[in-house]
C-alpha positions as CSV (number, residue, x, y, z in Angstrom):
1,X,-6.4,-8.0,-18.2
2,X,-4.2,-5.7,-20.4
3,X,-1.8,-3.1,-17.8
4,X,-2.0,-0.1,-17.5
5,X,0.6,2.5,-18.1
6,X,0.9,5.2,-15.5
7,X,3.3,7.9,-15.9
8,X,4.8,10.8,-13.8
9,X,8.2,13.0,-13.7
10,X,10.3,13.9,-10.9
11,X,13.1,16.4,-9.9
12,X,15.8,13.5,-9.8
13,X,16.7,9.6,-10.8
14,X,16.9,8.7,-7.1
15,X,13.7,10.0,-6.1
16,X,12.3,8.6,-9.1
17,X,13.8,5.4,-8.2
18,X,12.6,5.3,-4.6
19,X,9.5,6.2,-5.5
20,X,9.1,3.3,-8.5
21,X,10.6,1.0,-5.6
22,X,8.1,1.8,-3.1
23,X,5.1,1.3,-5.6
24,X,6.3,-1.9,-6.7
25,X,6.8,-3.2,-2.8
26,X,3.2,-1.7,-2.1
27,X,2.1,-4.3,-4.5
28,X,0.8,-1.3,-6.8
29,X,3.0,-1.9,-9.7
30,X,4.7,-4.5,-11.4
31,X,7.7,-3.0,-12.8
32,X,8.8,0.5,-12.4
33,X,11.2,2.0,-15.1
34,X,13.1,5.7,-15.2
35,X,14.8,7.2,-17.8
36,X,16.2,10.7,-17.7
37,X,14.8,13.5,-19.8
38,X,15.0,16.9,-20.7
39,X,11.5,19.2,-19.9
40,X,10.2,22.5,-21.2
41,X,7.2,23.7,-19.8
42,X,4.8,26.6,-19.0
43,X,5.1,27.6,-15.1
44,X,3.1,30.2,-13.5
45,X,3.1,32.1,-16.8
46,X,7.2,31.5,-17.5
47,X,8.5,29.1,-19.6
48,X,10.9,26.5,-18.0
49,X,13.2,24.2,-18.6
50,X,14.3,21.5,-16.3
51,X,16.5,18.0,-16.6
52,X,13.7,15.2,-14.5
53,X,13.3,11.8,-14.0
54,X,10.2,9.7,-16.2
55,X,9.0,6.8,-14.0
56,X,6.6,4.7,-15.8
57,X,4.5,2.3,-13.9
58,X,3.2,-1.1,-15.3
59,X,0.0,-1.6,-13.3
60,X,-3.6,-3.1,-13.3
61,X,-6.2,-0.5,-14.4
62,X,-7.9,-1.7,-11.3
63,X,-5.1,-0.1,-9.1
64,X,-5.1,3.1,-10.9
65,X,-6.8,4.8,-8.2
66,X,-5.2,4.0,-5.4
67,X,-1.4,4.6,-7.5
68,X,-2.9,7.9,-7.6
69,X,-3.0,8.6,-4.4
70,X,0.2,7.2,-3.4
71,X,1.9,9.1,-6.1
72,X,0.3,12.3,-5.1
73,X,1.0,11.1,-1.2
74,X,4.8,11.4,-1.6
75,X,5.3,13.7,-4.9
76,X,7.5,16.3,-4.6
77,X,5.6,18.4,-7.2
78,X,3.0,20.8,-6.3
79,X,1.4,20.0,-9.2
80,X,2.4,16.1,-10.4
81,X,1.7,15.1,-14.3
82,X,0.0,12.0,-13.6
83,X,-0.8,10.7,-17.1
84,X,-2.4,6.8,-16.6
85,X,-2.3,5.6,-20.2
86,X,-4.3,2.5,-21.8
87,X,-2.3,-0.6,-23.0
88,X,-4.2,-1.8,-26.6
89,X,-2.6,-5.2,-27.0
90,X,0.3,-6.6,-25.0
91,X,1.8,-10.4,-25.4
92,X,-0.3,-12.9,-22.9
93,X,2.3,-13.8,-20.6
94,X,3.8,-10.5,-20.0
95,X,0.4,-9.0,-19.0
96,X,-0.2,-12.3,-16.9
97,X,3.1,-11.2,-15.4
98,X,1.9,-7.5,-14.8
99,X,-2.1,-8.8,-12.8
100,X,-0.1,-11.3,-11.2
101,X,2.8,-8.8,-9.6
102,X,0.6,-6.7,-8.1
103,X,-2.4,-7.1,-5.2
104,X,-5.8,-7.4,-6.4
């Protein structure tokens, strides 16, 4: 019953924020958190750099799929970085927290 992390950037804090809101109301994550970063990348053979938003998702590992698709359902991104990343140990009650904040 350990969550799972699921990751993903966007262009700004607000649509990061509304999008984090909406997943948490679906019942598809917990918690949503954003914190603003700094990107360089390789786009269509140029490298970029960009200021985004990181929205990190606190889920079930049983939800993953369906968070997929409802991130890919309203991403902005042609191409969304997706990254669903494996919780090894987390304290009892927290992750309790986490399978119990979401629809199972």
């Amino acid at each position: 019953m350990l969550p799972l992390l699921v990751v993903t950037t966007l262009p700004t804090q607000q649509q990061a924020l509304a999008l984090g809101r909406e997943m948490v109301e679906r019942g598809l994550a917990a918690c949503a958190q954003v914190s603003l970063i700094d990107s360089v990348y390789r786009w269509h053979g140029a490298v970029e750099q960009a200021s985004e938003a990181r929205l990190l998702l606190k889920t079930r590992a049983a939800l993953y799929p369906r968070l997929e698709a409802a991130l890919r359902e309203r991403h902005p991104y042609e191409l969304p970085a997706i990254h669903a990343i494996a919780t090894v140990q987390a304290e009892a009650a927290y992750a309790a927290w986490v399978h119990d904040s979401t629809e199972g």
